[in-house]
C-alpha positions, 0 to 999 in steps of 0.5 A: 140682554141686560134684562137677562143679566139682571135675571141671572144675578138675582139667581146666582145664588139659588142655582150654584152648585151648593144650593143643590144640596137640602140643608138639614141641619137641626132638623131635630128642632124643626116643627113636625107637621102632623095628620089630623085626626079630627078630620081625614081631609087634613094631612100633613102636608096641608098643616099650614094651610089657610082655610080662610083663603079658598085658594090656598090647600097648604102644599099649593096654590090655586090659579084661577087663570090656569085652574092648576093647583100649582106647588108652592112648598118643599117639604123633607120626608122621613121614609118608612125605610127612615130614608131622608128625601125632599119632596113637593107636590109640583101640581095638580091638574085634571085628576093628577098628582105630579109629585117630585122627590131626590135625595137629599144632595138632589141625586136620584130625583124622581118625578111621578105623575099619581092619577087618582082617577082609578080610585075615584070610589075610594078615600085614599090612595097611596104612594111608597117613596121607597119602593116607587110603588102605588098601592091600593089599600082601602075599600070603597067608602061607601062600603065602610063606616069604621076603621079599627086601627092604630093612629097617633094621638098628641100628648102635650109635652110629649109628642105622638103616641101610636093607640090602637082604636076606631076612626069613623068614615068621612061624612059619619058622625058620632054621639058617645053616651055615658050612662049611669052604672047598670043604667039604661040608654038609647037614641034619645040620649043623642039629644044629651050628647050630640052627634060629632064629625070629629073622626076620632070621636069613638077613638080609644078611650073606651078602654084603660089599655095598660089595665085591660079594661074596657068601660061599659058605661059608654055606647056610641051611636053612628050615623053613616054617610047616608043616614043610617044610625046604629049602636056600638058598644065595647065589652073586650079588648086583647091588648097589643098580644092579638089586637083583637076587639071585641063588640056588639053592634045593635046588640048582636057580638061580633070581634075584628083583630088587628094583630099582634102589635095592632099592625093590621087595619080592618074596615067594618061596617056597622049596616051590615055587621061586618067586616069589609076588609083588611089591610096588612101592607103598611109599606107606604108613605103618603095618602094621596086623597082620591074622591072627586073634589077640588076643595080638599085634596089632603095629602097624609104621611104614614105617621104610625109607622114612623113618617116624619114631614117638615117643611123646608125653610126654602119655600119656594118651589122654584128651588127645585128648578134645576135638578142637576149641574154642571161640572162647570159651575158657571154654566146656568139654565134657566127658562120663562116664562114658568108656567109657559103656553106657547113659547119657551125662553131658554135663557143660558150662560156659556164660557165659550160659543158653541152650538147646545141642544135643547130636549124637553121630555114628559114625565115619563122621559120620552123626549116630545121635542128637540131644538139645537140652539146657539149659545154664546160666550157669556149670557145669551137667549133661546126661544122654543115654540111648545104651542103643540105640548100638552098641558102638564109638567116637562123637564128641560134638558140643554146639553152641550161641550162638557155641559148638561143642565136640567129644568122643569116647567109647566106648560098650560093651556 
């Protein structure tokens, strides 16, 4: 007993009813975490990330002993709908995302579980917040070699800016050749300027944009993911009236418009001169990486249309462990071990004796066992047998006289 009380004064703080509310105070002076577009493989959300630490992927946690990517940060998520939410990427286990966010006082919480396995051919797929809808937007990869697009750009002392101009697939690489006015080029000028894997390495600068011009002393040369090289080089650009881009690829004319205000994205491929597809929904806020790795797993915001991504200073993902309190504020929940295998500690304190009801639900919130438990006045301890769960995330719901306290845990293998 006295090593439950000890638990629960070290948590007094973390689970009173003010600390359900996320303070975000001054978040107006806290550091934006920003895609990459050097790489796809860097998101927002892995803008802290340690690459010198292979178990770290910046939103998580690798365990070698569970194999889960185990959440470790709380971040707040400004919408396309310019919403305000706290999100975290609680795991990632066996091709599935589990994402949780609420509310900023913590109403509405909601936990999704986003399989990729259905995209698996793909990039990216992608998630809205707001409308709690996953979207398909993007072709296979093997099928693309450049995205016309818009995308933010960092001007020093200024922030993002949106340009509208072309990222390369993963796996491409890109030389961008200069040559002399009414001068000549080819392949062999590769040797003078190298092949890059910076994604943004055609990017926007082939044109001054407010003069509507377009350069024509630059080529770049592409070599896609399986090798296959070949030229492209600018010779118009609509400016934001019809985003349209105008281009020759070995030589042979071709355009892709993006729209008026460059909106739309288009995926193009240079091996076969042609458009791909197009993409007009721009309703989404995160990316969640699709192909099969377990190196990289970004997670991208939807920063050209306005998603802003900060870290909570409360890292911790514990902080989310109870998702709803009492109106008796003295009444705590707790549970552990977390992450569980076989057995559940619920640990509780009650300002009467009195009998509560354990339910423990899937992410869908199905209830997958419930347990009556005797709780006694003060702080006392449960245990729950969950040998015969799934691996996966559960909520914890205990409920008794004017009482309800919810809980998440991870049960693993």
């Amino acid at each position: 007993m006295k090593r439950i009380a000890t638990l629960f004064s070290m948590m007094a703080i973390a689970f009173s009813t003010q600390a359900q509310n996320f303070d975000t105070t001054g978040i107006g002076n806290w550091p934006v975490l920003t895609n990459s577009y050097s790489t796809w493989l860097q998101g927002a959300f892995e803008a802290n990330r340690d690459f010198n630490n292979p178990y770290d992927f910046g939103w998580g946690s690798y365990d070698i002993t569970t194999h889960i990517i185990a959440g470790d940060s709380i971040y707040i998520i400004k919408t396309v709908n310019g919403d305000y939410k706290a999100i975290s990427i609680d795991q990632y286990t066996s091709n599935v995302y589990n994402v949780t966010y609420s509310n900023l006082d913590k109403t509405n919480t909601i936990t999704k579980a986003l399989n990729r396995s259905n995209y698996s051919a793909k990039n990216f797929f992608y998630y809205s917040i707001d409308n709690d809808a996953v979207k398909d937007l993007e072709p296979d990869t093997d099928d693309w070699d450049v995205v016309f697009t818009k995308y933010l750009t960092i001007f020093p002392g200024f922030g993002g800016y949106p340009v509208a101009g072309a990222l390369v697939n993963d796996g491409a690489q890109v030389s961008e050749v200069h040559f002399p006015v009414g001068g000549t080029y080819s392949l062999s000028d590769t040797a003078t300027f190298p092949m890059s894997d910076d994604i943004s390495t055609i990017g926007y600068e082939w044109k001054d944009a407010f003069a509507g011009v377009v350069y024509d002393t630059i080529v770049f040369y592409v070599k896609d993911q399986f090798g296959n090289v070949n030229e492209l080089k600018f010779n118009k650009y609509g400016g934001s009236a019809n985003g349209k881009f105008g281009f020759t690829v070995n030589g042979v004319k071709d355009s892709v418009a993006l729209g008026a205000g460059n909106v739309d994205q288009v995926y193009y491929s240079l091996e076969s001169g042609a458009q791909i597809s197009s993409n007009q929904d721009q309703d989404w806020d995160i990316a969640l990486y699709a192909q099969q790795s377990f190196s990289n797993l970004p997670v991208r915001i939807n920063d050209v249309n306005g998603v802003e991504l900060y870290v909570y200073p409360t890292a911790d993902i514990s902080y989310w462990n109870v998702v709803g309190l009492e109106e008796r504020s003295l009444n705590v929940l707790s549970v552990f071990p977390n992450p569980a295998k076989d057995v559940l500690n619920i640990a509780m304190q009650a300002d009467m004796p009195q009998q509560m009801e354990v339910k423990i639900m899937d992410q869908s919130g199905r209830v997958v066992k419930s347990q009556s438990v005797n709780a006694l006045n003060g702080v006392s301890e449960a245990r729950v047998p969950i040998a015969s769960l799934k691996t996966g995330i559960y909520l914890i719901q205990l409920s008794g006289v004017n009482f309800t306290a919810t809980t998440k845990v991870v049960v693993q293998p």
